[in-house]
C-alpha positions, 0 to 999 in steps of 0.5 A: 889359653895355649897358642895351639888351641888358639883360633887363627887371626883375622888381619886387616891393613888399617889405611884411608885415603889422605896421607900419614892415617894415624900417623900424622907428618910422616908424610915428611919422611923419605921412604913414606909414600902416603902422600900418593893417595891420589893415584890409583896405582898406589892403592893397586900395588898394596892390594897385590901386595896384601893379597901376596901375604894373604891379609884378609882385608883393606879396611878403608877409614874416611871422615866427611869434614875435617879435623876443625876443634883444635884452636876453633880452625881447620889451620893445624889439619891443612898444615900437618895434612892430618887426615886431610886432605882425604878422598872419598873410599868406594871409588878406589875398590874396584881398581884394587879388586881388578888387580886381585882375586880374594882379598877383601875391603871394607870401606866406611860410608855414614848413615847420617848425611846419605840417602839409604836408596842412594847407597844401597845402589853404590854398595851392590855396584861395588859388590858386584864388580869386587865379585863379592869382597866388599864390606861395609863399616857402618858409622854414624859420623861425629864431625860437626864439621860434616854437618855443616857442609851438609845441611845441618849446623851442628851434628844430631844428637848422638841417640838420635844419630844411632835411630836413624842408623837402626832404620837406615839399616832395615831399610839397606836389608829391605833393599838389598834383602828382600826387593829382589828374589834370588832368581829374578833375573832369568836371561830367557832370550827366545822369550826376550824377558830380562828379569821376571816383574812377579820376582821384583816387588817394593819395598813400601818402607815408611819411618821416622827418618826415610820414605823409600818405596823401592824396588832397588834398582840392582840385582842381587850382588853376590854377598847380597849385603856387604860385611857388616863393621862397625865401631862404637862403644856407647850404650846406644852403638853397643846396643846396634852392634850387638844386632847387626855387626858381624865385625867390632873394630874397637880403639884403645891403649889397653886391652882392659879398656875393651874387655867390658865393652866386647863382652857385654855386646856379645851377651847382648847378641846372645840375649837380645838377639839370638845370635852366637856371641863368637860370631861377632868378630873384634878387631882391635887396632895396632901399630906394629913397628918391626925389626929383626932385632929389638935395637932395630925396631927401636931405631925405628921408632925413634927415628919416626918420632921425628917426623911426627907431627904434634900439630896434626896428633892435637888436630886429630885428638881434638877432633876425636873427642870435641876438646879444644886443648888449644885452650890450655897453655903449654905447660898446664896440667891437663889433670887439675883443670876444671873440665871434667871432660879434660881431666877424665879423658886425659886420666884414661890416657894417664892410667896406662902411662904410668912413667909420665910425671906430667900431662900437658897438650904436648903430652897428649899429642906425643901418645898419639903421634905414632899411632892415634888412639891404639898401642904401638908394638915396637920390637922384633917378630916374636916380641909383637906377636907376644904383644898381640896375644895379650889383647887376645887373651885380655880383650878376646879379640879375634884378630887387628886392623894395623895401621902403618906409620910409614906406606908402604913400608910397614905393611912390606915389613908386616908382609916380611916379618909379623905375618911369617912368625903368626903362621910359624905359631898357628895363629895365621893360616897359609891362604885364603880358606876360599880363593877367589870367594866372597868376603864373608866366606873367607872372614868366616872360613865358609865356603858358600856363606856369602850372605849373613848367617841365618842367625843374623837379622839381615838373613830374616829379609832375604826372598829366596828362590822357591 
């Protein structure tokens, strides 16, 4: 695969509203600004500065409870600030969407704890008031810390949670999709009628887990239905991605980790769906750490070590796979103890760190400290982009989400120096292929494609004018 027949990059930033992200005690260092994320300001001048460098996206990460497994209590979360405290992602777009004309951002919102009616309402606000740039990165949640606070005392079951997803879905397309026509709304002053009643129908939807009888109580936003993300590579959310993602976020060491899972959900796309399996979008995550020479990047990088907070990284680790490493000791060999959930998990993280005799919670926290569950690229220009086209051409994917380390430092530094070296190798392009435009015109480089494809099941609920 040369670089020149090589398809162009789709860059989000990878960021969420609490302090370090994938980073946790950064926040303790002198440049880092995370812990800002309380002021609308702090969000706006990275909107402006993404825009600038012309990023396609702001990919916002959340989560509904926090990070509570490691030692059975929240103590490590609160005191490292590990994704917590953290706010809530929908509110802040409209802010940075003001200040900005093309960019767009995807915010993660659960199917799990949320009436579909309710956020269906809250997406076409945004979509509107965004002109169009919002995405929707559909998760399922996996704290049972959420659960508790919202009624449940543990999380449904995963299958479950993946049902619900799928109606809750049909019933988000029947609403935004099929309740109103495209030309509903008419303005006719002389005949002072506002939107035409024959043009706004029910829905009637009756399911297992929702009675939503409609009409949504929006007009049709310009995408109609946001960017469709999601992440999850079990058979069940492989299956879901396959019919409704129109981007892949995946998470992991190594390329050959996602190979398989990426390529069985597009075939899955293909034969199940019949959609164009290039089409679906894969974002892989990466922290990039730059310097103009390798001496430079690598000081960086020792010098963020320092910060690094192995509490918050056991915290998060913890939480992500519902393991309490805290009750293993501190030297124990994580690969000979008895849960076969311990050792496979840290054999995933063993494979691809062959240099490392030992395998302790330590261990485990200093792989995820700088970085969370993705690769940490560390080097100058040319050496990260290298890096990066081995998982294009290992994994093939179409593109990254990059995490910071420090805020806004690390996307300044992408701005300064990744972003430049992409273009030089034809890997990036040179601005928005639609200013100004939606979204989806700019992640899929069409003009006019503000709403899914026609191969895409949403497109199969849409009411259009006659």
């Amino acid at each position: 695969m040369t670089e020149q027949k090589q398809k162009k990059l789709i860059i989000n930033a990878f960021v969420e509203m609490c302090s370090g992200h994938q980073s946790p005690g950064l926040w303790r260092h002198p440049d880092d600004e995370s812990h800002k994320f309380n002021d609308v300001g702090h969000w706006v001048e990275l909107a402006k500065l993404l825009e600038a460098a012309k990023v396609h996206g702001i990919f916002i990460a959340d989560v509904l409870g926090g990070y509570d497994v490691y030692n059975g209590t929240l103590d490590a979360a609160i005191r490292s600030g590990a994704q917590w405290p953290v706010n809530e992602p929908l509110a802040v777009v409209s802010a940075m969407a003001a200040a900005t004309k093309s960019i767009g951002f995807g915010v993660t919102v659960s199917t799990t704890y949320e009436q579909p009616y309710h956020l269906a309402r809250r997406l076409s606000t945004v979509d509107h008031l965004s002109k169009g740039r919002l995405g929707w990165n559909i998760v399922t949640s996996y704290l049972d810390s959420a659960a508790r606070n919202l009624g449940f005392t543990e999380q449904p079951k995963h299958d479950d949670r993946y049902a619900q997803a799928e109606e809750y879905v049909q019933v988000i397309y029947k609403l935004l999709e099929s309740s109103w026509r495209d030309d509903a709304v008419i303005l006719d002053r002389e005949k002072g009628i506002y939107t035409d009643p024959t043009r706004v129908r029910e829905i009637n939807h009756k399911g297992r887990f929702f009675n939503v009888l409609g009409p949504h109580i929006c007009q049709p936003s310009p995408q109609r239905t946001p960017l469709l993300l999601q992440a999850g590579t079990s058979k069940a959310g492989k299956q879901f991605a396959a019919q409704h993602a129109e981007a892949i976020f995946v998470s992991a060491h190594a390329p050959v980790v996602c190979a398989k899972n990426i390529a069985e959900i597009r075939e899955l796309a293909k034969t199940e769906f019949g959609r164009t399996p290039s089409n679906i979008k894969v974002l892989a995550l990466v922290t990039p750490i730059l310097g103009r020479t390798t001496e430079e990047a690598q000081e960086k990088f020792e010098e963020y070590k320092k910060y690094a907070s192995s509490e918050g990284a056991l915290a998060l680790f913890c939480g992500w796979t519902g393991i309490d490493l805290g009750k293993y000791g501190d030297e124990e060999e994580l690969r000979h103890v008895e849960s076969n959930a311990v050792r496979s998990t840290v054999e995933g993280y063993a494979r691809f760190s062959p240099g490392t005799s030992k395998w302790t919670k330590h261990t485990i926290a200093e792989h995820i400290s700088i970085g969370g569950n993705g690769p940490v690229l560390v080097g100058t220009p040319t050496q990260v982009v290298d890096g990066l086209l081995t998982w294009v051409k290992e994994a093939d994917v179409d593109g990254f989400n990059l995490a910071y380390t420090l805020f806004p430092q690390s996307f300044k530094d992408i701005a300064e120096l990744l972003l430049p070296e992409l273009q030089s190798r034809g890997l990036f392009w040179d601005d928005y292929a639609v200013p100004g435009g939606t979204y989806r015109e700019n992640f899929y480089q069409k003009p006019g494609q503000s709403g899914p494809l026609d191969e895409h099941v949403a497109a199969s609920y849409r009411w259009k004018a006659e």
